[in-house]
N, C-alpha and C positions, 0 to 999 in steps of 0.2 A: 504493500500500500504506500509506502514512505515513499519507494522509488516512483511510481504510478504520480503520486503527487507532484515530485519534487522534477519530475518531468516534462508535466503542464503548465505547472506555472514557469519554469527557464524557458517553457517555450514562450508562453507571455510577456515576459521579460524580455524576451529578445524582440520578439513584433512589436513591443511597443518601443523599444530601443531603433530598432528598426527606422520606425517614423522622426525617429530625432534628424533623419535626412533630410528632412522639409525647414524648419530651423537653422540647423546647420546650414543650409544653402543661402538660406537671408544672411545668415551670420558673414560668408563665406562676400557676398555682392554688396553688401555694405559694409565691410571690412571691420567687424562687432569683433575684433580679437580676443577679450575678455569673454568672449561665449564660445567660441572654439572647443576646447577640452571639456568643458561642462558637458557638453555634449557628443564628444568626441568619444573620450575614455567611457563613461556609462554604457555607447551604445556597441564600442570595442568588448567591452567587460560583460555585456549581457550576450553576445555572439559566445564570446568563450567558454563562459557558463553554458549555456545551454547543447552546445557540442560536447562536451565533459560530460555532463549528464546523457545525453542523447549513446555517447559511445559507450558510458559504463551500462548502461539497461536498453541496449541495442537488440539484444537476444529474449527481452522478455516484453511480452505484448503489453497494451494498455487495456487493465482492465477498471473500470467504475464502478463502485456497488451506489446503493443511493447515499450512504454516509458519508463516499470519500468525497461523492460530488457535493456537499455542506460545504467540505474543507479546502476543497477542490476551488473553488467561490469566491467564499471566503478570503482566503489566503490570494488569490490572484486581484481580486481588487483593495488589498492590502498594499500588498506587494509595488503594485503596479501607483498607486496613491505614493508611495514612501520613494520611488523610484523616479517618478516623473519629480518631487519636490529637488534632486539631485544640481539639476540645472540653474534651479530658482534660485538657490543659496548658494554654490559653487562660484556662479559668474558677480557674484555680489548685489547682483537684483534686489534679494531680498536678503538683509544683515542678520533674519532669527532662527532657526531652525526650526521653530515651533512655526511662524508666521509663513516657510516656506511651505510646511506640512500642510499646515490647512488652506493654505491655498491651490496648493497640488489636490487635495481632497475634495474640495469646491468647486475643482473646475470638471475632474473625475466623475464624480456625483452630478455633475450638472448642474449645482448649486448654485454657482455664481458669485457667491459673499466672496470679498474682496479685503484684504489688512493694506491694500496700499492705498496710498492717500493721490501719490502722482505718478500716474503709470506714461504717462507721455514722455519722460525723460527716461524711461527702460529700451534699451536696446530692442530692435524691432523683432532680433528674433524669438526672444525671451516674450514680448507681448503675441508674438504666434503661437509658442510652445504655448502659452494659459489659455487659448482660446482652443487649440488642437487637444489639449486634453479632455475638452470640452464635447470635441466628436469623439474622439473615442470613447468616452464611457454613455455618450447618448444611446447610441447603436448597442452598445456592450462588447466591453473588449473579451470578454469569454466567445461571445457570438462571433467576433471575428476569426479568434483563432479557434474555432470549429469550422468556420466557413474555409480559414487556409489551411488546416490542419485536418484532412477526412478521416483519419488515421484513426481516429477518435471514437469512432463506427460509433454503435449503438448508447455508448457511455454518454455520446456526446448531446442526445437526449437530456441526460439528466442534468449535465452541466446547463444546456439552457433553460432547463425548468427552473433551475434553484438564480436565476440571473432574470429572467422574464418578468415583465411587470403584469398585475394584474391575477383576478381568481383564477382565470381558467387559463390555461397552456396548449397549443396544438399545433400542431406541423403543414404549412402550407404544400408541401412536395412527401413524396412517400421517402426520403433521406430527409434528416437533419442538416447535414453538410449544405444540399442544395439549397435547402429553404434558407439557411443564415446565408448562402450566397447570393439570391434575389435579394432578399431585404438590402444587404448591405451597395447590390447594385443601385437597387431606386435610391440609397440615401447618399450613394456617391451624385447619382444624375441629379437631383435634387439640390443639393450642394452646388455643383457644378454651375447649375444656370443661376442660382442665386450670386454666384459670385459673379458671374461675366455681368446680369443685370447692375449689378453693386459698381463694377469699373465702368460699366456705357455709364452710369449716371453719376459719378462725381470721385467715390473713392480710388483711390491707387489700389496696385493690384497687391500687397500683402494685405492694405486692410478690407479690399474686398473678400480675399481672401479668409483670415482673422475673424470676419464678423457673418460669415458665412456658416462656418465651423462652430461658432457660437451659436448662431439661428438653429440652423437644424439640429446642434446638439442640446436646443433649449437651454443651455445654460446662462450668458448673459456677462461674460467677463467682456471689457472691450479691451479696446487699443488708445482710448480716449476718456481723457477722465469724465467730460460729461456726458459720454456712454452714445449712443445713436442720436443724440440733443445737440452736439457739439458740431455737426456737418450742417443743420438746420434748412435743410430740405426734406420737403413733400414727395418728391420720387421714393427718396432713400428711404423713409417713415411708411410709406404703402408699399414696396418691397421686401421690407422686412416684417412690417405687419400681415402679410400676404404667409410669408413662410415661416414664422411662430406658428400662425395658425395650422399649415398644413405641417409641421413638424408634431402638433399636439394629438393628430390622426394616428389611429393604428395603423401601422405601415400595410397592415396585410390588406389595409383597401385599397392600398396602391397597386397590389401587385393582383387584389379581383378586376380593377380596375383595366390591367394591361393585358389580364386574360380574357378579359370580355363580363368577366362574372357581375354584372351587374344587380339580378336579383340579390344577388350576398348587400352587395353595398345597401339597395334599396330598402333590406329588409333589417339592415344591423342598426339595432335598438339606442347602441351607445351614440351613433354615430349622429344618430337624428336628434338627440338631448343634446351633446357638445353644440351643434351649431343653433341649438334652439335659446343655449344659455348664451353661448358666445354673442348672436344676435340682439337679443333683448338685455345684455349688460352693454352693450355697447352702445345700444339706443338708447336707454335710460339715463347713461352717464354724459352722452353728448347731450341731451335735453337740458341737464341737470345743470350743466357748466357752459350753458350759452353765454350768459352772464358774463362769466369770468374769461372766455375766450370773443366773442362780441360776432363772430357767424357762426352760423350751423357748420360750413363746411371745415371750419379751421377746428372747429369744438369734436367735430367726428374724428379728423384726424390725431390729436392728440389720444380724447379718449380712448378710440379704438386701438391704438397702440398699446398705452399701457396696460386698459383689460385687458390682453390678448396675450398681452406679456407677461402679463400676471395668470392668466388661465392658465396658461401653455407653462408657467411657471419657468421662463425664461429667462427676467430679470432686469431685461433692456428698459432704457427709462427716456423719454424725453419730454418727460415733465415731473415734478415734485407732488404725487397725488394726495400727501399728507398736506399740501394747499388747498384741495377742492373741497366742495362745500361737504357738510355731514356722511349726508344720504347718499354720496359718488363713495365716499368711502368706505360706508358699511357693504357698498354693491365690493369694490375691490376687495374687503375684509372675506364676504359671503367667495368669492371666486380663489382666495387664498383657503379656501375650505372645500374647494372642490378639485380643481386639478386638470391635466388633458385625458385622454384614454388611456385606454390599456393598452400594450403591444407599441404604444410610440417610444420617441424620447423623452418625455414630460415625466414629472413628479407628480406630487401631491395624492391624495386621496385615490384619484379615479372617477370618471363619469359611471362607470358600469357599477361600481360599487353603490352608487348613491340610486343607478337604476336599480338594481337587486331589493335595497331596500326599501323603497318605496313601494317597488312592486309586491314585497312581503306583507309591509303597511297594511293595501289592500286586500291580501289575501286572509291578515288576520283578523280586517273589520269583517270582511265576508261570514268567515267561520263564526263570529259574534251572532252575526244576524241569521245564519245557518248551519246550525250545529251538527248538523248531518251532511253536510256536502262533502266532496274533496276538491282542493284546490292545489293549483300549482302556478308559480311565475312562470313567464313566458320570453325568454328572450332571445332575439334574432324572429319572432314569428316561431319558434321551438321550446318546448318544454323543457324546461330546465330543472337542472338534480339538486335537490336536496342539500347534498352538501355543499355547493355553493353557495348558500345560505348563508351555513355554518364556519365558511371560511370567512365570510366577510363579517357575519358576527366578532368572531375573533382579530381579524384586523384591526375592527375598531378600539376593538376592549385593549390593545396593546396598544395602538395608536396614542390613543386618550392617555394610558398610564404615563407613558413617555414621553410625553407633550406636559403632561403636571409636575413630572419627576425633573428634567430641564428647566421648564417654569421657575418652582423652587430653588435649581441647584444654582439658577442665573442670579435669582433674588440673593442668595446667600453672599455673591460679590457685586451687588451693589446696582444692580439694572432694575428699573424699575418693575411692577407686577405686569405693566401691559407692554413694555418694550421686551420681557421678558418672554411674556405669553410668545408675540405675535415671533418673537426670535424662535422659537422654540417650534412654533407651526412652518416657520420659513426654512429651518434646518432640517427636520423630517420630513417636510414636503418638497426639498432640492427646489426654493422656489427663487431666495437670494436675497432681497429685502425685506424688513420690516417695516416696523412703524416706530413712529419714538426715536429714540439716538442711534435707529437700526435702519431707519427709514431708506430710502431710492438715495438722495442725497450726503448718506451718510458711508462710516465703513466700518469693517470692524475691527479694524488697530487698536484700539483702544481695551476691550476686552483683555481681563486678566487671563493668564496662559494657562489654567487650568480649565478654563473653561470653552476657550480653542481646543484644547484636545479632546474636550467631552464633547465640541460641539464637533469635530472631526468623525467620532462614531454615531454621533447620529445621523450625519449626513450621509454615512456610508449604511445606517440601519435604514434610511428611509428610500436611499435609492434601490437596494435589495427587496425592500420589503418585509424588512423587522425578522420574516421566520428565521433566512440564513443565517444572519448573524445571532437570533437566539438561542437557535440550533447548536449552531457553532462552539457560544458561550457558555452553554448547557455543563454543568458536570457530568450527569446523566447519559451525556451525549457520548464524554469520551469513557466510561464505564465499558468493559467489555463484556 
């Protein structure tokens, strides 16, 4: 088992060492010498390793049980969190170890929270690597190296279940391998056009690139400190509003999409909630801040930005929504409680999740009023099992615990109870800002370093999805 593991993840290590080529090459054309080795030696060092490894357990196959792949997980976006921070702190970017860590973990998670105050004076490639870390863990860097690595045959199953967001898990193609390699096609093409769009309309091609990487990885680090605000165009704000939005989609509608499968799309339950919340928060909120914007057209563009940004739990800001009136922010609070889908790159809660349970709602006002009947949720137009229920039962009840347990542990070094709260919902839902001294306009440098590293696992408990890492952290777990 040791070797099984210790195999996967060097292989991890090395693909994602791998991508330090992309960085490096900025480093290399704007002659960033200080970034050189940073990136150099790491992605020499993780090649090494994983041939070491690769030749000493050459002879014995990869086998997975469902335990190893916990560990398996687990350990690789550890690993890959501690490893990307290498660079951050190495080249002098960031001067704390602690400060490089969670920001490596931030950008990993898709989080977005940020300890830097002025990112405009970091070397350009160092502002790519924190935005590339960004797609990597959006997609999932285990789904990657299943997708390069087929080798992995049937274990490789399990590895994407224990990494997939969302209750239910299933395989687009009759392989694993195949299906992680559509998805990661559409989210290269995806990618791709957002950034060529990004250079036709204003930015240079690293930070079109850089905020590309960011969008579809939902996470929200930029290249600029006042984030997608700081370009102050209307192209650039409906381009990237545009692909928040379709980043917050389960990929696989992408890919019924390109098979013709249209009934699936027409028929999938989540898909029609997301754009029905998406829709109505974003009309609500431009109504709301006419006023304060002075036309509808300039009031939709903002607004719709930052919901979307905030639904998609992205992170991107190009306005201060702790300014808007009440009622726009209890709408942003309510969308910081809800999430993108299931199957994309987004954090938070989940749409399917809040479908499930309403749809339970119903079924147990039913059973009230007819105690003889049988009922069942229905989702996709499909009857749906039982335990689905029960999974997202449990979601919540851990969700909740962990979100008070944070709460409290923030209070105990000095953040208020609602900078606290809304910290604590923006860490476990990988969304990036809060509210309060956490707020869009804020960072989080400040925070004492005990509470950067707790807030480190939770951003890595919530991009998982709380089981892995409890699993994980279980005693019981490692009892034989």
């Amino acid at each position: 088992m040791f070797l099984t593991i210790s195999k996967i993840v060097s292989a991890i290590m090395a693909i994602v060492g791998t991508t330090f080529i992309i960085p490096l090459s900025v480093a290399l054309v704007y002659k960033e010498t200080q970034a050189y080795m940073p990136f150099l030696i790491p992605m020499l060092s993780s090649w090494i390793l994983f041939t070491f490894i690769f030749v000493l357990g050459r002879k014995k196959k990869i086998k997975l049980t469902a335990k190893s792949s916990f560990v398996v997980v687990a350990l690789a976006w550890i690993v890959a969190s501690l490893f990307g921070a290498i660079p951050l702190y190495a080249s002098g970017a960031i001067k704390s170890i602690t400060d490089a860590v969670f920001e490596s973990f931030s950008g990993f998670t898709t989080t977005g929270s940020t300890i830097l105050t002025e990112v405009e004076s970091l070397p350009r490639s160092i502002n790519l690597w924190r935005c590339q870390t960004h797609w990597l863990g959006g997609m999932g860097i285990v789904a990657l190296t299943v997708a390069l690595l087929p080798i992995l045959g049937v274990g490789g199953f399990q590895l994407i279940k224990a990494e997939t967001t969302g209750p239910e898990k299933g395989k687009l193609t009759p392989k694993i391998a195949t299906t992680a390699k559509v998805l990661w096609f559409i989210y290269i093409a995806l990618t791709v056009t957002e950034a060529i769009l990004l250079r036709i309309f204003g930015m240079d091609t690293v930070d079109a690139i850089s905020h590309a990487f960011s969008t579809l990885g939902t996470g929200g680090l930029s290249t600029r400190n006042a984030s997608i605000g700081s370009y102050n165009s209307s192209a650039i704000d409906i381009i990237v509003t545009t692909f928040m939005f379709l980043g917050g989609i389960n990929f696989s509608m992408y890919y019924y999409l390109f098979t013709k499968k249209t009934e699936d799309i027409r028929n999938n339950s989540e898909l029609k909630v997301y754009i029905s919340i998406v829709f109505i928060a974003c009309l609500s909120i431009t109504l709301l801040e006419l006023n304060h914007y002075g036309s509808f057209f300039k009031s939709l563009r903002f607004s719709s930005f930052n919901a979307i940004s905030i639904m998609s739990t992205t992170g991107f800001s190009t306005d201060d929504f702790t300014t808007w009136c009440p009622a726009s922010q209890v709408i942003i609070f309510i969308l910081f409680l809800i999430g993108g889908c299931s199957g994309s790159t987004s954090g938070g809660v989940k749409v399917i999740r809040w479908v499930i349970l309403s749809k339970q709602l119903h079924n147990e006002i039913q059973r009230m009023l007819h105690p003889q009947g049988i009922f069942t949720i229905r989702i996709n137009k499909r009857a749906g099992r039982k335990d689905v229920v029960f999974n997202v039962a449990a979601f919540f009840f851990v969700w909740g615990i962990i979100i008070l347990a944070l709460t409290f542990f923030a209070c105990c070094f000095g953040l208020d109870i609602f900078t606290s709260f809304t910290g604590a919902l923006s860490m476990v839902g990988n969304i990036g800002p809060g509210f309060g001294s956490l707020g869009p306009s804020c960072n989080f440098s400040f925070l004492a370093a005990p509470v950067k590293w707790v807030y480190c696992i939770a951003m890595l408990a919530g991009r998982l999805e709380f089981f892995t890492i409890i699993v994980f952290l279980s005693p019981a777990f490692w009892k034989k």
